[in-house]
DSSP file (Angstrom, degrees, kcal/mol; ACC not computed):
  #  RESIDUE AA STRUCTURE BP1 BP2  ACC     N-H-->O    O-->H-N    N-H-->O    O-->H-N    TCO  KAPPA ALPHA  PHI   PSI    X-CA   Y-CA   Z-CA
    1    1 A X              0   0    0      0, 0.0     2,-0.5     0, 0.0     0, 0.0   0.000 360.0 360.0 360.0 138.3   10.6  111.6 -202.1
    2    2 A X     >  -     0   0    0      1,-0.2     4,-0.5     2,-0.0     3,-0.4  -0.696 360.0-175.8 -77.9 112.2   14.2  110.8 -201.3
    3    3 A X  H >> S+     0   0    0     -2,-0.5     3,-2.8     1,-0.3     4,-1.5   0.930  80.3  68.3 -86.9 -39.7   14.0  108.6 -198.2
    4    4 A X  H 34 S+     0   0    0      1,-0.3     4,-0.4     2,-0.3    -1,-0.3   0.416  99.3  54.1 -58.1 -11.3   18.0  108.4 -197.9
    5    5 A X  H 3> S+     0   0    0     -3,-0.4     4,-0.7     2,-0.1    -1,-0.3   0.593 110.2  47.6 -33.5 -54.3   17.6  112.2 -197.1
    6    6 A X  H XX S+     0   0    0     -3,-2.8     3,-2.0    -4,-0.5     4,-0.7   0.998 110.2  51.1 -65.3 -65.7   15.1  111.3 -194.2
    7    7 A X  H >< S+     0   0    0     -4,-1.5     3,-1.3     1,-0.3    -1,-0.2   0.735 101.9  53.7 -47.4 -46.9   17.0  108.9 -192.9
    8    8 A X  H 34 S+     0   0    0     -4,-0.4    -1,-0.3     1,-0.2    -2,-0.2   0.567 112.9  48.2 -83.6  -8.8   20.3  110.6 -192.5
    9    9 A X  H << S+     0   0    0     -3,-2.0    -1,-0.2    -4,-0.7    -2,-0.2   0.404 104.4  53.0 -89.3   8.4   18.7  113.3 -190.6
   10   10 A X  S << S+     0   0    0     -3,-1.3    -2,-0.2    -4,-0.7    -3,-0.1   0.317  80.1 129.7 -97.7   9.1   16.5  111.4 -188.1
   11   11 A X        -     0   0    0     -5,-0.3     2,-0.4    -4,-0.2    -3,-0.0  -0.302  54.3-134.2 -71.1 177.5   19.8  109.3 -187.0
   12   12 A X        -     0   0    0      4,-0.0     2,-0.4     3,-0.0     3,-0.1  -0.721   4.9-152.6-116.7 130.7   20.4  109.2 -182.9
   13   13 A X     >  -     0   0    0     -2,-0.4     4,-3.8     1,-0.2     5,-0.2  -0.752  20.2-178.2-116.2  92.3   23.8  109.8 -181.8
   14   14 A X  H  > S+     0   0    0     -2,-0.4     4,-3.1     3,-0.2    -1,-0.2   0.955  78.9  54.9 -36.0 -60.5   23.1  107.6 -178.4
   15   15 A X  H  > S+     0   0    0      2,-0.3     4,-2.2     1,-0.2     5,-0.3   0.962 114.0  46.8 -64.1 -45.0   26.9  108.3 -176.9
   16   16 A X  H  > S+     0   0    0      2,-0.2     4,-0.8     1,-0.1    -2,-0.2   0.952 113.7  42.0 -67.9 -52.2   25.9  112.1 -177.3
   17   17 A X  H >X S+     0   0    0     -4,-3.8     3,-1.6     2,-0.2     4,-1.3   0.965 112.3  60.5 -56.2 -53.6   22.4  111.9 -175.8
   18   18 A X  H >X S+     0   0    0     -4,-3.1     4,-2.8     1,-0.3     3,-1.1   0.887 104.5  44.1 -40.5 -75.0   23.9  109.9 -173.2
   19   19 A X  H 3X S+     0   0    0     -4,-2.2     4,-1.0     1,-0.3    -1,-0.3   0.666 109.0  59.5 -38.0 -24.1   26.5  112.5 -172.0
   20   20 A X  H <X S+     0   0    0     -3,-1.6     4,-2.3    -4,-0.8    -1,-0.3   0.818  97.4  53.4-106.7  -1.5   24.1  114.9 -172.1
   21   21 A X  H <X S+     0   0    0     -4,-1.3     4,-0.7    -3,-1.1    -2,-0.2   0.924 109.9  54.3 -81.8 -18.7   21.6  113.2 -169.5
   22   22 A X  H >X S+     0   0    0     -4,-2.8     3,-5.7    -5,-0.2     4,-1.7   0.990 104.6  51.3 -54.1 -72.3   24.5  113.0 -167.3
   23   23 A X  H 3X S+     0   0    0     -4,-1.0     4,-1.1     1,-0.4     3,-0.2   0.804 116.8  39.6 -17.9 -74.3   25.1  116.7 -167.7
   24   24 A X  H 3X S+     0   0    0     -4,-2.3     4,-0.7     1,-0.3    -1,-0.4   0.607 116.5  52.6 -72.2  -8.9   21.5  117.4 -166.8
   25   25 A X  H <X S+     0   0    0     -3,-5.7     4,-1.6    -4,-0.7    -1,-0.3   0.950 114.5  41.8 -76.5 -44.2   21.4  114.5 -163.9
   26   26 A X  H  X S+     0   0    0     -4,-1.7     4,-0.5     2,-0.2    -2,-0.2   0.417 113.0  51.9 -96.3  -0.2   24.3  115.8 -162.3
   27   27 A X  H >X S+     0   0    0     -4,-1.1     4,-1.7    -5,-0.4     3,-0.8   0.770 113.9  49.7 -75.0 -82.8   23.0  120.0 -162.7
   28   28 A X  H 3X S+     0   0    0     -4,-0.7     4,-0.7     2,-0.2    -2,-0.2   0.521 112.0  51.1 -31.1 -38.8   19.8  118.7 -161.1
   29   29 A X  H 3X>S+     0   0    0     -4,-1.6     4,-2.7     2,-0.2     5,-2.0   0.873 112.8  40.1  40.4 -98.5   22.1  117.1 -158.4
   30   30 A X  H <<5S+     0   0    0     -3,-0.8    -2,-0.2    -4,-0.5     5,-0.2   0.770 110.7  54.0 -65.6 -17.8   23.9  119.7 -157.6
   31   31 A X  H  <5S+     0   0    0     -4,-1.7    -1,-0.2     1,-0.2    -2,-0.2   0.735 112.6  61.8-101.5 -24.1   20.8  122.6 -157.8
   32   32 A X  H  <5S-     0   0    0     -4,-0.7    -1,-0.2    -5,-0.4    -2,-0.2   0.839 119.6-110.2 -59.0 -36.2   19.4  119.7 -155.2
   33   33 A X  T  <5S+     0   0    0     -4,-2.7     2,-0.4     2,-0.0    -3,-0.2   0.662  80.6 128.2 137.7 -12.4   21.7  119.9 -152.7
   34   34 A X     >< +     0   0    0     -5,-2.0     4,-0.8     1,-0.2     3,-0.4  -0.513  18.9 154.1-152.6  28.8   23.1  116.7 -153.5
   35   35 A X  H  >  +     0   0    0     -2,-0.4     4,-2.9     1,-0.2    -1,-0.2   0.711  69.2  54.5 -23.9 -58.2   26.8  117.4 -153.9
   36   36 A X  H  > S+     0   0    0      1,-0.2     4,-1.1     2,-0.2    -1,-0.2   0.971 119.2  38.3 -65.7 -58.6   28.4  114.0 -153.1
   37   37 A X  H  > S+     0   0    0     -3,-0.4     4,-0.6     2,-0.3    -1,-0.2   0.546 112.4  60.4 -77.4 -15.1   26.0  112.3 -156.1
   38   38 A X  H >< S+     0   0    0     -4,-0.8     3,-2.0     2,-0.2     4,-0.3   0.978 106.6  49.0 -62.5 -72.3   26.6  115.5 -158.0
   39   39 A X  H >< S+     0   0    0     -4,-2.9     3,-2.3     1,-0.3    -2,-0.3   0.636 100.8  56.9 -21.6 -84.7   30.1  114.6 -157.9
   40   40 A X  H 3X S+     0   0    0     -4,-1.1     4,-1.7     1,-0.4    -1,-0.3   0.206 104.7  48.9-139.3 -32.8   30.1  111.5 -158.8
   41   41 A X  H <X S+     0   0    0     -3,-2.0     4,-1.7    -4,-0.6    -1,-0.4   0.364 106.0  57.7-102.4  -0.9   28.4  111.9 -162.2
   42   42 A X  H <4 S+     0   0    0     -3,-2.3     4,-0.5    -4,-0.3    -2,-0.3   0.371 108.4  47.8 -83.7   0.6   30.6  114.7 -163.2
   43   43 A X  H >> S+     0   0    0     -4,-0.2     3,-2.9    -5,-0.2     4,-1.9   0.886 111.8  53.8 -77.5 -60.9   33.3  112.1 -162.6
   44   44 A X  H 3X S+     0   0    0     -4,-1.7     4,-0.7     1,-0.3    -2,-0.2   0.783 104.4  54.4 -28.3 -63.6   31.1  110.0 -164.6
   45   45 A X  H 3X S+     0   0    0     -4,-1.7     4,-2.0     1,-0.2    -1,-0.3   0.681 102.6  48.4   6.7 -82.5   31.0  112.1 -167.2
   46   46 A X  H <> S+     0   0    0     -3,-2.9     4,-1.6    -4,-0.5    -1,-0.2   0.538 107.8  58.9 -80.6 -24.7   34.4  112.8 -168.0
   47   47 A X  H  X S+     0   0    0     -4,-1.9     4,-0.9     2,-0.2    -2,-0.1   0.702 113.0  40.1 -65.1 -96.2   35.0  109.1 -168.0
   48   48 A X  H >< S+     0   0    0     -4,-0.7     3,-1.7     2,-0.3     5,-0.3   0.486 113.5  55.8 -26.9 -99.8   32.3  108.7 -170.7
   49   49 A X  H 3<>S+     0   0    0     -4,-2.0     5,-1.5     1,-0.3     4,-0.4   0.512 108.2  41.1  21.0-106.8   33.5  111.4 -172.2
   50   50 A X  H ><5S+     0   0    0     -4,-1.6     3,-1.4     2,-0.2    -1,-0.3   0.767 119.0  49.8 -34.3 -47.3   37.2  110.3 -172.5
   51   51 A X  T <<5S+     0   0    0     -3,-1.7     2,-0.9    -4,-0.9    -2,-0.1   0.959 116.7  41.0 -78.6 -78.3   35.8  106.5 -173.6
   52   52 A X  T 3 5S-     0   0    0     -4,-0.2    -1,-0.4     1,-0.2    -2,-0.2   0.415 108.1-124.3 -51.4   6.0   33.5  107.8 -176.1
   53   53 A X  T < 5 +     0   0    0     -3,-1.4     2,-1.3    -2,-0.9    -3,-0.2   0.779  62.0 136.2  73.2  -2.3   35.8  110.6 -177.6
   54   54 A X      < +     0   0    0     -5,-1.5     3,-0.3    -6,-0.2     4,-0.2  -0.752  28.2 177.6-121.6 131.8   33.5  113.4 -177.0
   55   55 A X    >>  +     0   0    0     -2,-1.3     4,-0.6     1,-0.2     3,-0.6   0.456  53.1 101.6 -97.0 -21.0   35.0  116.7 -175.6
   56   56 A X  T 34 S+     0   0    0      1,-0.3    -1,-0.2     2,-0.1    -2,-0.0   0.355  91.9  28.7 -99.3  28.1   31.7  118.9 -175.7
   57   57 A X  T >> S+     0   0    0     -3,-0.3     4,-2.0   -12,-0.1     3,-1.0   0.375  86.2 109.8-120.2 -11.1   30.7  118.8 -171.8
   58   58 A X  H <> S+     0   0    0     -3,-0.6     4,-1.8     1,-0.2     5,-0.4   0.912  84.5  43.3 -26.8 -53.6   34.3  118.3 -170.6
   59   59 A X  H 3X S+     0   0    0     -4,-0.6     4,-1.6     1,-0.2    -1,-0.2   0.836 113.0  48.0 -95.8  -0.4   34.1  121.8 -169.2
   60   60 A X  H <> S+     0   0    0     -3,-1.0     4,-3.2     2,-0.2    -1,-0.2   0.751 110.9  53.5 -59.8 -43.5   30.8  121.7 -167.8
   61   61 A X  H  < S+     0   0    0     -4,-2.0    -2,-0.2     2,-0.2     4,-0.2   0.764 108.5  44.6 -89.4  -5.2   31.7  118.6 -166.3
   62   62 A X  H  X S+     0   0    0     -4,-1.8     4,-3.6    -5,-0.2     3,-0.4   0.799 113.1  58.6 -73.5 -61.2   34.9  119.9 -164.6
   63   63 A X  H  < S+     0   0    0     -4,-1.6     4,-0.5    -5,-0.4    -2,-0.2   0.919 108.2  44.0 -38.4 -69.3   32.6  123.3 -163.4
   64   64 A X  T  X S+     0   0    0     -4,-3.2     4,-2.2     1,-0.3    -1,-0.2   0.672 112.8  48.7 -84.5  -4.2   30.3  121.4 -161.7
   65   65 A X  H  > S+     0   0    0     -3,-0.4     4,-1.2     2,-0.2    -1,-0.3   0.972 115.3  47.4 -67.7 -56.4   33.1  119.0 -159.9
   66   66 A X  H >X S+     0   0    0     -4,-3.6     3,-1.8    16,-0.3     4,-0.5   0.790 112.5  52.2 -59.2 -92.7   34.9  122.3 -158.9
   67   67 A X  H 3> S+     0   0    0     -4,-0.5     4,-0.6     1,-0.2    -1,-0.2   0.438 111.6  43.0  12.5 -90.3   31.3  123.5 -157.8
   68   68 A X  H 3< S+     0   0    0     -4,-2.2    -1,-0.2     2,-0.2    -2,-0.2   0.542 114.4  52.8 -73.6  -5.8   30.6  120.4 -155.6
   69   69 A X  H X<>S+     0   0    0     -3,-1.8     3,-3.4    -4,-1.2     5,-1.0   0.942 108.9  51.4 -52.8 -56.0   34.5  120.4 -154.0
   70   70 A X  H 3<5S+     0   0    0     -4,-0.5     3,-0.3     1,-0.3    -2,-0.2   0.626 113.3  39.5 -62.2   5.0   34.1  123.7 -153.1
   71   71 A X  T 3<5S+     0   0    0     -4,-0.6    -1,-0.3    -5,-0.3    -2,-0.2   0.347 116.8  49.9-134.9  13.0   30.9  123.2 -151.4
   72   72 A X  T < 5S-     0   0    0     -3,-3.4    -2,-0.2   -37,-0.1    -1,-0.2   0.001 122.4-108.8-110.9   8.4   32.1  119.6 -149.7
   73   73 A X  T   5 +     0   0    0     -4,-0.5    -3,-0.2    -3,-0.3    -4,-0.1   0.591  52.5 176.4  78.3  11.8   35.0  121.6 -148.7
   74   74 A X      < -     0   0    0     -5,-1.0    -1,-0.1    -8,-0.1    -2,-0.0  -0.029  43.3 -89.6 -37.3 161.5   38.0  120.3 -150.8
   75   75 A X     >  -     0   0    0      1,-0.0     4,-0.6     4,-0.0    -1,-0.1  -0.123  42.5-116.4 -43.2 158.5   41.6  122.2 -150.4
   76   76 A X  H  > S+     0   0    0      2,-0.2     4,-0.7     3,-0.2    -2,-0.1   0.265 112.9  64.8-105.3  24.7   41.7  124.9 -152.8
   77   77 A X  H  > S+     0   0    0      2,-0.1     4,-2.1     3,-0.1    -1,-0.1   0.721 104.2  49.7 -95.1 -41.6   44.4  123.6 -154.8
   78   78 A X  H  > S+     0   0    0      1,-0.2     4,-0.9     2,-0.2    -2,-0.2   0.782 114.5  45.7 -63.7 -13.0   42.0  120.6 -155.7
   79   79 A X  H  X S+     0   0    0     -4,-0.6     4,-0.5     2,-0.2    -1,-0.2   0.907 106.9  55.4 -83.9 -40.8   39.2  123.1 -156.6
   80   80 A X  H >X S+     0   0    0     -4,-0.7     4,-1.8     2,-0.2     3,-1.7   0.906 109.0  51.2 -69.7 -52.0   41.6  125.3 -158.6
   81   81 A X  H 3X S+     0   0    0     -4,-2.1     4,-2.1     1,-0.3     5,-0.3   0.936 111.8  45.7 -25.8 -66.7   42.4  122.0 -160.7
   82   82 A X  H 3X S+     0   0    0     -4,-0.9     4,-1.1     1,-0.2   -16,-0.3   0.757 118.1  41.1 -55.9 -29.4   38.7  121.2 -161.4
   83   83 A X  H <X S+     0   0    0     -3,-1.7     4,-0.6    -4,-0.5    -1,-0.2   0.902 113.3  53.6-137.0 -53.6   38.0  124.7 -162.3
   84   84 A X  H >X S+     0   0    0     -4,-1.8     4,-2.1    25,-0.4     3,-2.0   0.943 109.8  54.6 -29.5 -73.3   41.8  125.1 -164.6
   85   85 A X  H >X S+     0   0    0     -4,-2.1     3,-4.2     1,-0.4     4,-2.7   0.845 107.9  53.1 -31.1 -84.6   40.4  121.9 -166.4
   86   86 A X  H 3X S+     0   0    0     -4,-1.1     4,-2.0     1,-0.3    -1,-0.4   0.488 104.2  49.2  -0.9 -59.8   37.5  123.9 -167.1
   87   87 A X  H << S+     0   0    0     -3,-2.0     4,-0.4    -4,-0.6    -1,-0.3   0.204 104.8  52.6-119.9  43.7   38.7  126.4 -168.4
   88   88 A X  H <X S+     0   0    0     -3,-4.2     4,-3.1    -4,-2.1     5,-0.4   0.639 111.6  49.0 -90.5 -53.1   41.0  124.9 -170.9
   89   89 A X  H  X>S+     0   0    0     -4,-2.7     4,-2.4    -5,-0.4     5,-0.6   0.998 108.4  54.2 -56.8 -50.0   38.3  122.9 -172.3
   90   90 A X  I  X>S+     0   0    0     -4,-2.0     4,-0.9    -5,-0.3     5,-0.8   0.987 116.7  41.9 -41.4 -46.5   36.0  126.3 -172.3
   91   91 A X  I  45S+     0   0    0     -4,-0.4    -2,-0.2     1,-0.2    -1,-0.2   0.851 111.6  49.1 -84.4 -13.9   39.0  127.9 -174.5
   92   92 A X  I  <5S+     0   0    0     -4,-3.1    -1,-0.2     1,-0.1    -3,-0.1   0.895 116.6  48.0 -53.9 -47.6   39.8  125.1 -176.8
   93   93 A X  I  <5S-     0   0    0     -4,-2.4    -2,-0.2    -5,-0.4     3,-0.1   0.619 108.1-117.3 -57.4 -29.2   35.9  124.8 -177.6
   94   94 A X  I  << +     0   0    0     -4,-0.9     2,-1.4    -5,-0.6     3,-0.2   0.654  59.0 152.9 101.1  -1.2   35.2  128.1 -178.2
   95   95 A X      < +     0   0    0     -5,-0.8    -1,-0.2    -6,-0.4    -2,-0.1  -0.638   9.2 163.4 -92.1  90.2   32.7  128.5 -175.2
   96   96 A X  S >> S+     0   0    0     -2,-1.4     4,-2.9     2,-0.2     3,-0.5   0.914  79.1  49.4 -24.2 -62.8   33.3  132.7 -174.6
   97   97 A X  H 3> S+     0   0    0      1,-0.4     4,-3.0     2,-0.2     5,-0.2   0.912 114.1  37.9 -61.9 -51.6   30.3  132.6 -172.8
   98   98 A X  H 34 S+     0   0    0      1,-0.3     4,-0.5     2,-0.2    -1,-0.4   0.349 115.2  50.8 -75.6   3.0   30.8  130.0 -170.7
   99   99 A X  H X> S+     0   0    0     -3,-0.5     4,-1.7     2,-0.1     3,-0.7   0.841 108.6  57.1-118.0 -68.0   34.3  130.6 -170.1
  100  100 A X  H 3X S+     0   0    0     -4,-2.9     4,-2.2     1,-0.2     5,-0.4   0.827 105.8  47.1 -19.5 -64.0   33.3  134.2 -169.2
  101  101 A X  H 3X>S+     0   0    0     -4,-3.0     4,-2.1     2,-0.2     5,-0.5   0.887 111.6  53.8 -58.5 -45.1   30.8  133.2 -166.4
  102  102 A X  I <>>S+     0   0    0     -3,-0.7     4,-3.2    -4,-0.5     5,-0.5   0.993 111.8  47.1 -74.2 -58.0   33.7  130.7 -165.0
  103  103 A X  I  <5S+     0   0    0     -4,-1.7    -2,-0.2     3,-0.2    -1,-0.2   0.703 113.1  44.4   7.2 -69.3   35.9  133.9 -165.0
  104  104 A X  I  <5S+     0   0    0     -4,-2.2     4,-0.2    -5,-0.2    -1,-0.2   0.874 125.9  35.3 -75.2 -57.3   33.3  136.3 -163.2
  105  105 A X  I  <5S+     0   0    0     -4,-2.1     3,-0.3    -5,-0.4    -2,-0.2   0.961 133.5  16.5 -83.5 -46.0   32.5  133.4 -160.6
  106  106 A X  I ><<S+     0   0    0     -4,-3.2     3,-3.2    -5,-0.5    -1,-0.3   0.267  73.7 122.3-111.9  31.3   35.6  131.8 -160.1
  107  107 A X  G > < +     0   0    0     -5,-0.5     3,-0.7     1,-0.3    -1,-0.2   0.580  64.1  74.5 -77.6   1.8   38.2  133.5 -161.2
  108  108 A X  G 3  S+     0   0    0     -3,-0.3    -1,-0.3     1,-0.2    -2,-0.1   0.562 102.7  53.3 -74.3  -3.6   40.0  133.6 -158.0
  109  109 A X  G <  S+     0   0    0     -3,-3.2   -25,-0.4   -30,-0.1     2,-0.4   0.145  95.9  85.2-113.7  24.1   40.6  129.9 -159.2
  110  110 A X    <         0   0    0     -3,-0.7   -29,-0.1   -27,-0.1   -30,-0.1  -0.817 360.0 360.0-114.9 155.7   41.9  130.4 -162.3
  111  111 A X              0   0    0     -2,-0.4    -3,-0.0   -31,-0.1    -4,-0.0   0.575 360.0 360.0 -87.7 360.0   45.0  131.1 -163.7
């Protein structure tokens, strides 16, 4: 058996699992209640994100900031930013779906 085979499909991308337990802290968060702390790890996020290079929760993590302004009561020019962000990253990526859903739900904050 070729172990060099095994190997190269058990590796751990760490930076990527990392980014995505943020995702899921800061869903969980927000589906609490828990807006302000929501917040705060979709800033996180996008920082990590940006350090690490990796682009494929950028527009998740922009939804759910625009999410927790609107529901802490930002201006709506700073929710329409969070939600814009959003969906650039949805249309660079490819995410239809997701893009779609931002669209349906916010598209009065979209361009």
């Amino acid at each position: 058996m070729d172990l060099d085979i095994i190997q190269t499909k058990a590796t751990f991308d760490f930076h990527a699992f990392k980014l995505k337990v943020i995702y899921n802290r800061m869903k969980t968060l927000y589906d609490m209640e828990k807006y302000d702390e929501a917040m705060s790890e979709a800033k996180l996020g996008i920082e990590e994100a940006i350090k690490e290079d990796r682009m494929v929760y950028m527009g998740n993590f922009y939804y759910y900031l625009g999410q927790c302004y609107e529901k802490l009561g930002y201006e709506d020019v700073e929710i329409s930013k969070q939600y814009h962000k959003a969906q650039l990253f949805f249309e660079l990526l490819g995410k239809d779906y997701l893009l779609s859903i931002l669209k349906d739900l916010k598209g009065k904050w979209c361009y």
